[in-house]
C-alpha positions in Angstrom: 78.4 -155.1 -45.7 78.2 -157.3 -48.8 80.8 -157.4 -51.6 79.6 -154.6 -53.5 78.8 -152.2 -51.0 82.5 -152.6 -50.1 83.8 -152.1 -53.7 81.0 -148.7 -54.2 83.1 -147.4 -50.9 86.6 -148.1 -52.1 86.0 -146.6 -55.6 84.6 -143.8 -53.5 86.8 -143.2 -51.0 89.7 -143.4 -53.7 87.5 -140.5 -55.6 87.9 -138.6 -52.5 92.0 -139.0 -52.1 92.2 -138.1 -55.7 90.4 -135.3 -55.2 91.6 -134.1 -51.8 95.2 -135.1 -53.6 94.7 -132.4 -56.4 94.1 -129.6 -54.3 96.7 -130.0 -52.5 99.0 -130.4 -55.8 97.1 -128.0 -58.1 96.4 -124.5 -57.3 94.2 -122.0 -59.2 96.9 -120.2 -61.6 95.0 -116.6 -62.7 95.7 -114.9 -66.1 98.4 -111.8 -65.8 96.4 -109.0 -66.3 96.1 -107.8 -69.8 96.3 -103.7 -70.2 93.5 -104.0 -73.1 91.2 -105.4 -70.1 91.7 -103.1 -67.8 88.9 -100.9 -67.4 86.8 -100.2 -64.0 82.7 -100.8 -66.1 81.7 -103.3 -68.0 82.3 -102.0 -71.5 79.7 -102.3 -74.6 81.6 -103.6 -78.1 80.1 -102.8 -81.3 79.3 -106.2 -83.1 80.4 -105.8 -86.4 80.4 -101.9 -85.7 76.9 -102.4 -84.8 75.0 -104.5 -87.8 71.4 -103.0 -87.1 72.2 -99.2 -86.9 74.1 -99.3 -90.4 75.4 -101.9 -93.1 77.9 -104.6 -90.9 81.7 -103.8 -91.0 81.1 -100.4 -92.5 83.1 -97.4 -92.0 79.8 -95.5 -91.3 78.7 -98.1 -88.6 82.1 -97.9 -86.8 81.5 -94.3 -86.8 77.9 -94.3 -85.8 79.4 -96.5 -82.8 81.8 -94.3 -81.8 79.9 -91.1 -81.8 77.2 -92.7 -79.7 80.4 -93.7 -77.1 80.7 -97.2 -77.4 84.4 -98.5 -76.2 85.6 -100.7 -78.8 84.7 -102.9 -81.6 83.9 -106.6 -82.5 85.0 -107.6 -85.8 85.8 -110.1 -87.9 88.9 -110.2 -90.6 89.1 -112.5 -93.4 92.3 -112.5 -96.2 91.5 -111.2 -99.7 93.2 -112.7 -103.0 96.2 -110.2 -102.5 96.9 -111.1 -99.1 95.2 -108.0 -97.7 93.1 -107.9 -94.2 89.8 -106.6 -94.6 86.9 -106.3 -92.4 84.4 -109.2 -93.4 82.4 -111.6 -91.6 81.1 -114.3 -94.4 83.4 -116.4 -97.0 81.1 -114.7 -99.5 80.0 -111.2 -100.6 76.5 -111.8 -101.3 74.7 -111.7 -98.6 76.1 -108.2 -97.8 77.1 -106.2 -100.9 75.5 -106.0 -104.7 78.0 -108.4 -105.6 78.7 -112.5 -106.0 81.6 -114.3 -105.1 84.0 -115.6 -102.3 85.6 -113.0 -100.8 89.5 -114.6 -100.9 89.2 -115.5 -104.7 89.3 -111.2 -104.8 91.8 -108.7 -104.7 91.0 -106.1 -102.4 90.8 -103.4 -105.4 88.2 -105.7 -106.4 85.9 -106.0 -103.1 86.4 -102.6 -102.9 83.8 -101.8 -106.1 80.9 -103.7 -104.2 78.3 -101.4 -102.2 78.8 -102.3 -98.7 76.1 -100.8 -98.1 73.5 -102.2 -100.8 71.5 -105.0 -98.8 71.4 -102.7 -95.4 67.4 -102.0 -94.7 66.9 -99.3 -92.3 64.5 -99.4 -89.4 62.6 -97.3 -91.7 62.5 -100.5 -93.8 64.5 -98.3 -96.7 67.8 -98.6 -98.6 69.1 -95.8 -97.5 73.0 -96.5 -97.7 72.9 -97.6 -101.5 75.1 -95.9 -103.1 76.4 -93.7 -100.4 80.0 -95.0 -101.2 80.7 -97.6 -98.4 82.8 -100.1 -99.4 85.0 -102.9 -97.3 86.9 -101.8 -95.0 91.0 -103.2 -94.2 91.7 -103.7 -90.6 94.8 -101.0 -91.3 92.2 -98.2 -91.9 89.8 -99.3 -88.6 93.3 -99.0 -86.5 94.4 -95.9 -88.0 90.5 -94.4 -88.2 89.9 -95.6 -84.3 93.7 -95.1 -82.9 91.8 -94.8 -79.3 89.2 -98.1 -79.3 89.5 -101.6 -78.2 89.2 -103.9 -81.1 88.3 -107.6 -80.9 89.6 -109.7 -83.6 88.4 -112.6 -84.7 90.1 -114.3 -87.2 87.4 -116.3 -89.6 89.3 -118.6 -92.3 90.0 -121.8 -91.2 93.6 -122.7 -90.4 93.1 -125.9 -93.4 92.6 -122.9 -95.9 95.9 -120.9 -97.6 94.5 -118.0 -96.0 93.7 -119.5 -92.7 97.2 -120.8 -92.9 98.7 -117.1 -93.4 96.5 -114.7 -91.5 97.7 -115.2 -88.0 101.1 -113.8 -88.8 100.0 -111.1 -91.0 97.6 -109.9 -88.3 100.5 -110.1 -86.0 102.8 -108.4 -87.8 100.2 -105.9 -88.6 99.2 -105.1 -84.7 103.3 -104.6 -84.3 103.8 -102.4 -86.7 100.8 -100.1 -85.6 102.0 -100.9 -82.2 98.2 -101.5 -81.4 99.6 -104.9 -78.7 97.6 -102.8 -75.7 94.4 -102.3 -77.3 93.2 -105.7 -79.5 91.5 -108.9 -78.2 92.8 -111.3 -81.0 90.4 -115.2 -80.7 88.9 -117.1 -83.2 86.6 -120.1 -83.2 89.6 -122.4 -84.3 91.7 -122.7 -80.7 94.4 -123.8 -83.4 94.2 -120.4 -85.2 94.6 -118.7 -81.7 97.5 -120.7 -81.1 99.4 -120.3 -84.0 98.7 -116.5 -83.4 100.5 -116.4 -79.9 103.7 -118.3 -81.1 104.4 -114.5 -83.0 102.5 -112.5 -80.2 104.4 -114.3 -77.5 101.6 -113.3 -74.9 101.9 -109.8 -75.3 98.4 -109.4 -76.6 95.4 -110.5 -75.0 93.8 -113.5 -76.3 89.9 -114.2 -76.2 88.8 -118.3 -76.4 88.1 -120.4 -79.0 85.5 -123.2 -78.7 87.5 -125.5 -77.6 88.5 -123.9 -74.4 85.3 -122.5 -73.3 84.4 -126.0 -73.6 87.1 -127.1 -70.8 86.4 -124.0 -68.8 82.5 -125.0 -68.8 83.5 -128.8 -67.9 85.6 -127.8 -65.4 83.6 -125.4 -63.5 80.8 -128.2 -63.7 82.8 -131.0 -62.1 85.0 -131.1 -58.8 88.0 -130.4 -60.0 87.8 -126.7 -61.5 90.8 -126.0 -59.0 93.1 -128.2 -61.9 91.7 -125.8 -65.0 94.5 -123.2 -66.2 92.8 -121.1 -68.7 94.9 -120.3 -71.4 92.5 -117.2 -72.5 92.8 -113.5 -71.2 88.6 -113.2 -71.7 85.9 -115.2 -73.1 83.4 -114.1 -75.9 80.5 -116.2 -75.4 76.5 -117.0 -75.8 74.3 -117.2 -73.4 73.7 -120.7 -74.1 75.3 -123.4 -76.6 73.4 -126.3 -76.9 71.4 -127.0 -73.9 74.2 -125.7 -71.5 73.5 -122.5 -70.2 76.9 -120.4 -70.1 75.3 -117.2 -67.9 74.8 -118.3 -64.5 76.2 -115.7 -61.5 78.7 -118.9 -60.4 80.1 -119.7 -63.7 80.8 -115.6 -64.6 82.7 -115.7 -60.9 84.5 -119.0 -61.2 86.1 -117.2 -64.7 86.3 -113.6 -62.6 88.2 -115.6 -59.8 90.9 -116.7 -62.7 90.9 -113.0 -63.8 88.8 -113.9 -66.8 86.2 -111.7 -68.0 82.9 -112.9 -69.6 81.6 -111.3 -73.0 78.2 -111.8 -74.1 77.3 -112.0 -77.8 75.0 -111.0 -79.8 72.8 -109.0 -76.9 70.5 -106.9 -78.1 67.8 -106.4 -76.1 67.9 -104.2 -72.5 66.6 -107.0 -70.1 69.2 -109.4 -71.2 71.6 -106.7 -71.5 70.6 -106.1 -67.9 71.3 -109.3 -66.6 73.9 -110.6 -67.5 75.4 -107.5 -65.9 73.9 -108.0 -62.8 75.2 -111.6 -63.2 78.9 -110.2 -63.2 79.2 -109.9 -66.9 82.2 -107.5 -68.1 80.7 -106.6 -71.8 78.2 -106.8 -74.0 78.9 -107.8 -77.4 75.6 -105.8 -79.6 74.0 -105.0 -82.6 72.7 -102.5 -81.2 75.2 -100.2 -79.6 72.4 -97.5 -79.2 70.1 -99.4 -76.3 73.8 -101.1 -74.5 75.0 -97.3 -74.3 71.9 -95.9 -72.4 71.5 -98.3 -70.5 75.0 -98.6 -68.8 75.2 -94.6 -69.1 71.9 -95.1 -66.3 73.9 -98.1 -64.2 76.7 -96.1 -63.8 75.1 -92.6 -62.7 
């Protein structure tokens, strides 16, 4: 056996100890269980109250959603000039309203002039929510409209920004006062922003995983050593794919399952996909459409 050969089974063997060494030290440590997570079916979350049956983040799309039987909501909050939470997904009005402008350079008096409904085109290809009197909506009037519904929070400004900087106590201090702890899913795509949120929340409400840790969950369930990952998120909201890394495969939904961590797929909007990923083991579907993920688990489940 030459020099090399020797070293190659050294390095190897040493591998092997390492790894035999960790699973003997390390054991698989699952989440507590989380009573907004608790639920026997998958469950189907309006994305942005459900973006393509009415104008995103409006009160008449939550409503829409919630007649049709959906069990909670995704949404996103951003922090308005006067330190108000509202229901917004961009920085800036435009794209969304008849207005201009960043959305925390405005009071929420102010946001609350713009049609939310203005830009909305129907599947009849018409405007019909202009002027119909839909306007931004505060998270205070979602919790107190919807006192029964799972709400997923993600928290959008950046923790470098004033807002970002404020936000995670004010959303904390909001969800105590409506003592809503048992029915939110507070994340963000800033793992920082998450937790900065927890050091108020004190892991009393369940917390959903920001980029940074689906990243280690994905490594870890790819390499030998998932046995030493310790997720530090109640669920995961995720895509079926980010870059060329498919995140939907049966195995990696059961290695998060085994950790009591459910999977949530976003945005999922067509029934085949919807299909499969529940067939895969996935425990919600994220949509746009809240109409075709409602019939179709309404037939899985009869």
């Amino acid at each position: 056996m030459g020099k090399k050969t020797k070293v190659a089974f050294a390095i190897a063997a040493a591998g092997a100890a390492a790894w035999a060494g960790s699973k003997v030290l390390s054991k698989p440590q699952k989440r507590p269980n989380k009573e907004a997570l608790q639920y026997e079916h998958p469950i189907i979350l309006a994305h942005r109250g459900g973006s393509q049956i009415a104008p995103e983040n409006s009160m008449i799309a939550f409503k829409k959603s919630a007649e049709l039987g959906v069990h909670g909501f995704e949404i996103d909050i951003r922090l308005t000039k006067d330190e108000e939470i509202i229901v917004f997904h961009d920085e800036f009005i435009d794209r969304t309203t008849d207005g201009t402008g960043r959305v925390s350079d405005m009071t929420l008096s102010e946001l609350k002039t713009f049609d939310l409904g203005y830009q909305f085109i129907s599947s009849q290809q018409d405007y019909e929510y202009r002027g119909q009197g839909e306007t931004v909506v505060t998270l205070r009037e979602l919790f107190e409209e919807f006192p029964q519904m799972l709400i997923n929070i993600d928290m959008k400004d950046s923790p470098e920004t004033y807002e970002g900087s404020l936000i995670p106590s004010k959303l904390w201090r909001l969800i105590e006062e409506l003592s809503a702890q048992n029915r939110v899913v507070v994340t963000s795509f800033y793992d920082e922003q998450i937790d900065r949120f927890n050091l108020y929340a004190q892991n009393t409400v369940a917390l959903g995983a920001g980029e940074n840790e689906v990243r280690k969950a994905y490594s870890a369930y790819t390499s030998q050593f998932g046995h030493l990952y310790h997720p530090r998120a109640d669920v995961v909201q995720i895509p079926v794919k980010s870059g060329v890394f498919p995140l939907d495969g049966e195995g990696f939904i059961k290695f998060l399952s085994n950790l009591n961590v459910p999977a949530h797929y976003w945005t999922i909007n067509d029934s085949y996909t919807m299909e499969r990923l529940l067939l895969a083991g996935a425990k919600g579907i994220i949509t746009d459409r809240p109409d075709i993920a409602v019939t179709l688990l309404a037939e899985k489940n009869a």
